[in-house]
N, C-alpha and C positions, 0 to 999 in steps of 0.2 A: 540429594543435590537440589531438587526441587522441592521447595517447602512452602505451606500454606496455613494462615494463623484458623484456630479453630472455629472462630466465628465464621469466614468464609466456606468452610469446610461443611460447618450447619447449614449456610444458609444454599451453597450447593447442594447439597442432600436431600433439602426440603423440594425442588424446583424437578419439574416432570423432564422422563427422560428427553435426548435428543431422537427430534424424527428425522430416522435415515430416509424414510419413504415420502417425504413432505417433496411435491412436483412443483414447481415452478409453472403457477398457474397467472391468467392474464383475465384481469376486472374491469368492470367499467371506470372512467376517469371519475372524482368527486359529483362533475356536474357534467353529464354527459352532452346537453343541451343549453352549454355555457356561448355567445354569443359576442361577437366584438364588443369591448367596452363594460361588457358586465363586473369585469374586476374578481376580487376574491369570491370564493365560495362559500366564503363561512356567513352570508347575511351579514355584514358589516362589525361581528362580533372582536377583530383584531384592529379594527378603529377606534375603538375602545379603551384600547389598551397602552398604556405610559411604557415609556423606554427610560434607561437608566444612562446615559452619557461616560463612556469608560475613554480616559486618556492610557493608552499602554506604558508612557512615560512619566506618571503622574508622580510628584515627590513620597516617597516610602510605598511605593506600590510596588512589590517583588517579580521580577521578570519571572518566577514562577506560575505566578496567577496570568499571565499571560500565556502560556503553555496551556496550561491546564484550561483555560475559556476557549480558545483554539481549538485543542482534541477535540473537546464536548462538543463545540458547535460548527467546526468544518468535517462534516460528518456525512453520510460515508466516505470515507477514503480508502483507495485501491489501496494495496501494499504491490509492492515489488520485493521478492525474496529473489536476493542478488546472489550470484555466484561468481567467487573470484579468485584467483591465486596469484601466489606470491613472485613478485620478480625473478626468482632461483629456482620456483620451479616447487618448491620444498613444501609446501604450507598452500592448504586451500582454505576457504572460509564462507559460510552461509547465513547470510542475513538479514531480515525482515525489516523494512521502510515506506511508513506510511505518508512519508513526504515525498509523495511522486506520483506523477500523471503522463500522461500521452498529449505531445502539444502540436505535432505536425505529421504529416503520413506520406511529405514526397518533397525532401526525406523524411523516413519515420523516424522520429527524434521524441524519446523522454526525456524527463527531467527528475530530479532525486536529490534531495534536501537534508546535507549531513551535518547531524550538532557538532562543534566545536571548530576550532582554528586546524588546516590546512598541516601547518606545520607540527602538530599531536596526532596527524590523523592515525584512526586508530582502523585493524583490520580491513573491513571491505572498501575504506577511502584509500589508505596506504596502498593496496594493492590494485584499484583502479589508476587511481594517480600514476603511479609507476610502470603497471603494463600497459594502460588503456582500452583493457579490455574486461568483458561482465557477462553474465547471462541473468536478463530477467525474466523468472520464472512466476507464474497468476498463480494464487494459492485458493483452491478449492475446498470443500468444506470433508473431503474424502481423508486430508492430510493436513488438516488444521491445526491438530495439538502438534503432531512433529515440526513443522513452521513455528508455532507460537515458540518450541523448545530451542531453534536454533537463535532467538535472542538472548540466550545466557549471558552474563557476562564473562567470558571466558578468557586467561589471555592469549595474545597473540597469538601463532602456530597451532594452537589447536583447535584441530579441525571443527566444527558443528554438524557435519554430516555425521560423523559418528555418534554424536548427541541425539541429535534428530530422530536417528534411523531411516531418513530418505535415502535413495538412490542416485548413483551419476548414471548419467546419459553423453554420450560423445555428440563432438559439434561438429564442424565444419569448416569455420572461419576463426575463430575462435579457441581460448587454450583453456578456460574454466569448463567445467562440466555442466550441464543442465539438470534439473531435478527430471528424474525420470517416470515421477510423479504427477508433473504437473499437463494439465491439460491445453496450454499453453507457454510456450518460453519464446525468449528475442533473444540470440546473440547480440551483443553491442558493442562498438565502439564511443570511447572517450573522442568527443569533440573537443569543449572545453570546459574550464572548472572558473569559479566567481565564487571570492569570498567576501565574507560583510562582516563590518564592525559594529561594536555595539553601542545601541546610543543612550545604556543606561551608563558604560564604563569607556569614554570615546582611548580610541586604541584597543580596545580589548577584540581581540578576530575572536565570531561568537557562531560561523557557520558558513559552509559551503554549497552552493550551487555544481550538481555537473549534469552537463547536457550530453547524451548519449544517443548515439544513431544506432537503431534497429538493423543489420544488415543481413540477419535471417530468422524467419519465424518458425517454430515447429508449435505443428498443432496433432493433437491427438485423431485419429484417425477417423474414428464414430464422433467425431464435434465439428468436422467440417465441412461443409456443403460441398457439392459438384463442381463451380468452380473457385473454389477454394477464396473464398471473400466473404463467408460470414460465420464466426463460433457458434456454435449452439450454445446459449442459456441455461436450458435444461442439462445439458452435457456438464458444462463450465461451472456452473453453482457455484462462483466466487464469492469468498470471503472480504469483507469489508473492515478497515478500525473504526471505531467508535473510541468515547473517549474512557480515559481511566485503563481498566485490562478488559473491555468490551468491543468483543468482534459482533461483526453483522452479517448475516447470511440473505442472498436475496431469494425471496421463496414466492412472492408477489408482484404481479408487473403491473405497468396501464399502459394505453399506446397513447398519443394524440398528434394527428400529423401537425406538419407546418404550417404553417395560412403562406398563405401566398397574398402579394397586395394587389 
């Protein structure tokens, strides 16, 4: 089912194993004794340096190459591995989205960025669209190949949990299951949905916005503080996209507070 051509095959084989034991430690910032106005840290070495001017609409420029500059360099990106089922009840489905962020917290409201037109929507848009409801579950580095697995392309009704091997978890408010796995989930409600056309092909519907309210969080029990307002890091070891089939794990932090004026 899953297949991988022999060159990547070598060049994973070559590359040292994964460390399970790698802690999430916390380093000095570049320039720890950086002061107002000092500007970059690099000694003026990215002043130097020429930019290339890219129109995204330029004539024969492939809205491919526009995807693909995008992954690589809006980087890192959360994922949200959604969880959802089907208006009848019949059919559930799990699936990994790196176009998605956290944009308010009263209310808690995400956002989540689905390729294609509204009206082809496929699995987890079909069935949010339709019942308005989701669970977004944070994928940690403990169940990263079974996450990366539930992007198969699969079709419709069939499940990706079974794929996966992750587990359901029962909700609350909510009819989709949560990963039972996860060190973090949001049950959610559908607010609203915004679709965009495309401005290489005008009429062509090329991708949907939906805004979804947070309206219960579970958190894993050893990752949450006393009163229950901050994950552990070290617990949480979230997975990040990077671009191409490059995930990113955070294993290194720096702090630097605010300034105040």
């Amino acid at each position: 089912m899953f297949k991988v051509g022999p060159d990547f095959e070598k060049a994973q084989a070559s590359r040292p194993d994964f460390r399970r034991d790698a802690e999430v430690t916390f380093s000095k910032p570049p320039n720890p004794t950086w002061k107002e106005g000092d500007g970059a840290n690099d000694d003026g070495e990215s002043l130097k340096k020429d930019h290339v001017e890219i129109d995204p609409h330029a004539e024969g420029r492939p809205v491919a190459s526009n995807y693909k500059l995008l992954i690589s360099g809006m980087v890192p990106r959360p994922i949200a591995l959604i969880s959802t089922k089907s208006a009848d009840g019949n059919t559930t489905n799990l699936a990994p989205f790196s176009y998605s962020q956290v944009i308010n917290h009263d209310p808690p409201l995400f956002v989540v960025g689905f390729v294609g037109p509204l009206e082809k929507a496929k699995d987890t848009l079909k069935n949010l669209h339709e019942t308005e409801e989701c669970v977004i579950n944070i994928i940690s580095e403990h169940f990263v190949e079974a996450a990366n697995a539930t992007a198969i392309n699969a079709p419709y009704g069939v499940s990706e949990w079974e794929t996966s091997g992750l587990h359901q978890a029962p909700t609350s408010v909510v009819k989709p299951a949560r990963v039972k796995e996860s060190v973090l989930a949001v049950e959610g409600k559908l607010v609203e949905t915004k679709e965009f056309e495309s401005r290489v092909t005008p009429g062509k519907k090329t991708g949907v916005l939906a805004i979804i309210e947070g309206v219960r969080f579970w958190v894993r029990d050893d990752a949450i503080n006393e009163d229950q307002s901050v994950v552990d890091l070290k617990v949480l070891k979230p997975i990040s996209r990077l671009g191409g089939i490059s995930y990113g794990r955070t294993t290194d932090a720096i702090e630097i507070p605010r300034p105040q004026f």
